[in-house]
ZAMARGU-4260 file (C-alpha; in steps of 0.2 Angstrom, whole numbers, plus 5000, padded with zeros to 4 digits):
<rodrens>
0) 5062/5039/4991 | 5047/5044/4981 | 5044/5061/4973 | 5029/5066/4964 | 5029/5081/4955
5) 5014/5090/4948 | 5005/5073/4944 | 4991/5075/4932 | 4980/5057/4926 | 4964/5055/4919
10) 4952/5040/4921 | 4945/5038/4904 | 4941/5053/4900 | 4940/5062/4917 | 4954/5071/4925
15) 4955/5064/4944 | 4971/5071/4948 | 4976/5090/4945 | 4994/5093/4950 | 4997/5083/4965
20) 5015/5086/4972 | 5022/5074/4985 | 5037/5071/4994 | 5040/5054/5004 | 5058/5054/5012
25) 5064/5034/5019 | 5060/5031/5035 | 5042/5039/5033 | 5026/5032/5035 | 5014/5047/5029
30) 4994/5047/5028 | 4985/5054/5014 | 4966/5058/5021 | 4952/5067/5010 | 4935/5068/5006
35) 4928/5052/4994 | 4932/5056/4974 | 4944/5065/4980 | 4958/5055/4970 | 4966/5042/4985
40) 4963/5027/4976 | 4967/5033/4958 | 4985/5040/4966 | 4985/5020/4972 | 4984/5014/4956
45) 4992/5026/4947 | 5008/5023/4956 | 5005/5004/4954 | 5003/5007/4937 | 4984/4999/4933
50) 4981/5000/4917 | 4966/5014/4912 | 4973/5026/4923 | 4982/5039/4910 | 4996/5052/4914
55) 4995/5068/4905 | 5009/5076/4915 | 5020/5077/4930 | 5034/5064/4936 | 5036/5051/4950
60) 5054/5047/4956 | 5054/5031/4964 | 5073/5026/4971 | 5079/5037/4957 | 5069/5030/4942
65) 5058/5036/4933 | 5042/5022/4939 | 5031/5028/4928 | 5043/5021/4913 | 5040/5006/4922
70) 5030/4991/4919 | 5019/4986/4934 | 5029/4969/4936 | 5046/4981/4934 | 5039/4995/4947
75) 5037/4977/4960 | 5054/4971/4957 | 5061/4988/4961 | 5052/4990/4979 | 5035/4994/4976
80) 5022/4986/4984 | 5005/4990/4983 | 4989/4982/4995 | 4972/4985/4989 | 4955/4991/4995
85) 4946/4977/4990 | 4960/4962/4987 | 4955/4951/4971 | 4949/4932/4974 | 4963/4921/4962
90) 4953/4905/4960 | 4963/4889/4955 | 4978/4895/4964 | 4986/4894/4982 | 4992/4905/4992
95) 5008/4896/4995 | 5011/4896/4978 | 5005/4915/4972 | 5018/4919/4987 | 5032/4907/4979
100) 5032/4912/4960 | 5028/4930/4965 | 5047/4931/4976 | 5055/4922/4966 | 5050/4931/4948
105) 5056/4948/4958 | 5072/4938/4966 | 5078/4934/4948 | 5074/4951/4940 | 5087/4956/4953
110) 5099/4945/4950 | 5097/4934/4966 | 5093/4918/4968 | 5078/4910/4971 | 5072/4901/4989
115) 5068/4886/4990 | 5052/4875/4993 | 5060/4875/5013 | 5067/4891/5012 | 5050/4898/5006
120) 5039/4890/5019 | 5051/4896/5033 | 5050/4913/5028 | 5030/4912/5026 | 5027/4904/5043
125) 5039/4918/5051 | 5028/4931/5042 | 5010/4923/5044 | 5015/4921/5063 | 5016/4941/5063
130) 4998/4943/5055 | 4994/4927/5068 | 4987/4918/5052 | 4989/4900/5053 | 4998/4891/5038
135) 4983/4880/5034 | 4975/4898/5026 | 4989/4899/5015 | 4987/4884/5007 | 4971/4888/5002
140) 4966/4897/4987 | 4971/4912/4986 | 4956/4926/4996 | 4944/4911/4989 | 4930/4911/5005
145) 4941/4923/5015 | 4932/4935/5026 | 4936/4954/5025 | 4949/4953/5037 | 4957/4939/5032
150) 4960/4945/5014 | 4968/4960/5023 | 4979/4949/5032 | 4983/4938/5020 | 4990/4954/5012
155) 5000/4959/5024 | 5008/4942/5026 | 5013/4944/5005 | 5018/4960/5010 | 5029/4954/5025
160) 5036/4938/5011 | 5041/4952/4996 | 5049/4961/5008 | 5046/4979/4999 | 5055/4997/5002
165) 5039/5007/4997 | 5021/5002/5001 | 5006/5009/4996 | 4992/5004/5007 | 4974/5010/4999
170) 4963/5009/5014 | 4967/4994/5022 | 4958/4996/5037 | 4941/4994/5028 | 4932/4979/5032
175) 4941/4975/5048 | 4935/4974/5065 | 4945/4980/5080 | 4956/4966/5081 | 4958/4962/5064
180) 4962/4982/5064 | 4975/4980/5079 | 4983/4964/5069 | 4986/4973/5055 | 4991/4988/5060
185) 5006/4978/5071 | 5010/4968/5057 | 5013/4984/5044 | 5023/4993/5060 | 5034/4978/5062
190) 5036/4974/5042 | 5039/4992/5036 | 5043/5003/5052 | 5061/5005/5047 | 5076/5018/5042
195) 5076/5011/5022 | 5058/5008/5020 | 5042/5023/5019 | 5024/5018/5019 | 5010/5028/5009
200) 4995/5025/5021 | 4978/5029/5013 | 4964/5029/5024 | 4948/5039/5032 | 4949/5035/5049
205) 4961/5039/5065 | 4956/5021/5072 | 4971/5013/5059 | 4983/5027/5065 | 4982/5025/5082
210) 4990/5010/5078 | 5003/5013/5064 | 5008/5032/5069 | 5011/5041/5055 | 5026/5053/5052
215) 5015/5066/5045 | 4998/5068/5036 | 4992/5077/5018 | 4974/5079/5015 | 4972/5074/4998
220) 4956/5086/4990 | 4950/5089/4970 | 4965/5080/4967 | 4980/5089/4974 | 4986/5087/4992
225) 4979/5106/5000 | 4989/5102/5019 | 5001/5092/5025 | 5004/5094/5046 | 5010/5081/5060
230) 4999/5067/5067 | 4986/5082/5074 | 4980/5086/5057 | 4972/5068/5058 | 4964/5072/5076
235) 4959/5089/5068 | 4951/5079/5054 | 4941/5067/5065 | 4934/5079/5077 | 4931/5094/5064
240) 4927/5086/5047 | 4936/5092/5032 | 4925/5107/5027 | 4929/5114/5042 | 4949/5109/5041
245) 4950/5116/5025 | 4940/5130/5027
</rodrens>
């Protein structure tokens, strides 16, 4: 579903990622672990297509495009989906209503037709009941006075509402505490664990694991991926460290 090959960007004038090469099949949810600077975010972004993030060489196949041709809104109305380490405050606007205009605006790029008001707030209350957010939240401005952990579930919810084949999850456990953590973790496993979707699940910790098993883990370091191995390499990490791993 995704292939990166030899990816290269630059933040600025920086080099962040030096010829990272990845594979991510359907049906795969795959951790990317590594030491801080090591790149995890900028792949993130990269892949979402934030602007300031420059690639000098390489390719990322995504369903069989070329995403990086793609335009942010275009690489979301493909499939893509991609939750934040620290999810933005949108003042002025409501949930309900980011939620609407975003699925509709990718409904309409492809060629479907949008929900309506009904339609759309069944489909939010079916997904907000998974993250057990009550609808009251979602009328409220969107991440405006949310806590840590209810910005994260709010995410999810959008997640579980645009429906996405790909996500790219940059550290979605920070800032939760262990039942927001357990929430979460349920809610990705029951939007995304499924033969036509994969799951790009950046973290540092086993705790958010032991939740949302992953297929397999790569440890992402001086920008490339140096391993990849089964859930142990996770354990490995957790009780070693990653000198010692990648030593």
């Amino acid at each position: 579903m995704l292939e990166i090959t030899n990816l290269h960007a630059n933040v600025g004038d920086k080099p962040i990622l030096k010829g990272l090469t990845l594979s991510i099949p359907a049906g795969e949810v795959h951790a990317i672990m590594g030491p801080n600077g090591a790149g995890k975010s900028t792949l993130a972004h990269v892949l979402g297509g934030k602007p300031g993030y420059e690639v000098t060489e390489g390719s990322v196949t995504f369903r069989g495009q070329d995403l990086l041709a793609l335009e942010p809104h275009e690489r979301a109305a493909a499939g893509l989906f991609l939750g934040f380490q620290y999810p933005v405050e949108i003042p002025g606007v409501s949930n309900v209503q980011f939620l609407r205009e975003a699925l509709n605006a990718q409904r309409k790029a492809r060629g479907e037709e949008p929900l309506s008001g009904g339609e759309f707030l069944k489909l939010a209350k079916d997904k907000a009941g998974l993250l057990k957010m009550d609808m009251e939240m979602l009328k409220r401005q969107v991440n405006v006075g949310f806590s840590g952990g209810e910005k994260k579930r709010a995410e999810m919810v959008q997640m579980g509402i645009l429906d996405p084949a790909f996500a790219v999850l940059d550290e979605t456990d920070s800032g939760l505490d262990i039942d927001a953590l357990r929430i979460v973790g349920n809610g990705i496993n029951a939007i995304m664990r499924s033969p036509d979707k994969a799951v790009l699940l950046i973290t540092h910790y086993q705790r958010l694991l032991d939740v949302v098993a992953p297929d397999k883990v790569s440890i992402l370091a001086g920008g490339r991926i140096v391993e990849t191995g089964g859930p142990e390499l996770a354990l490995r990490l957790e009780a070693e460290g990653y000198d010692a791993v990648m030593a």
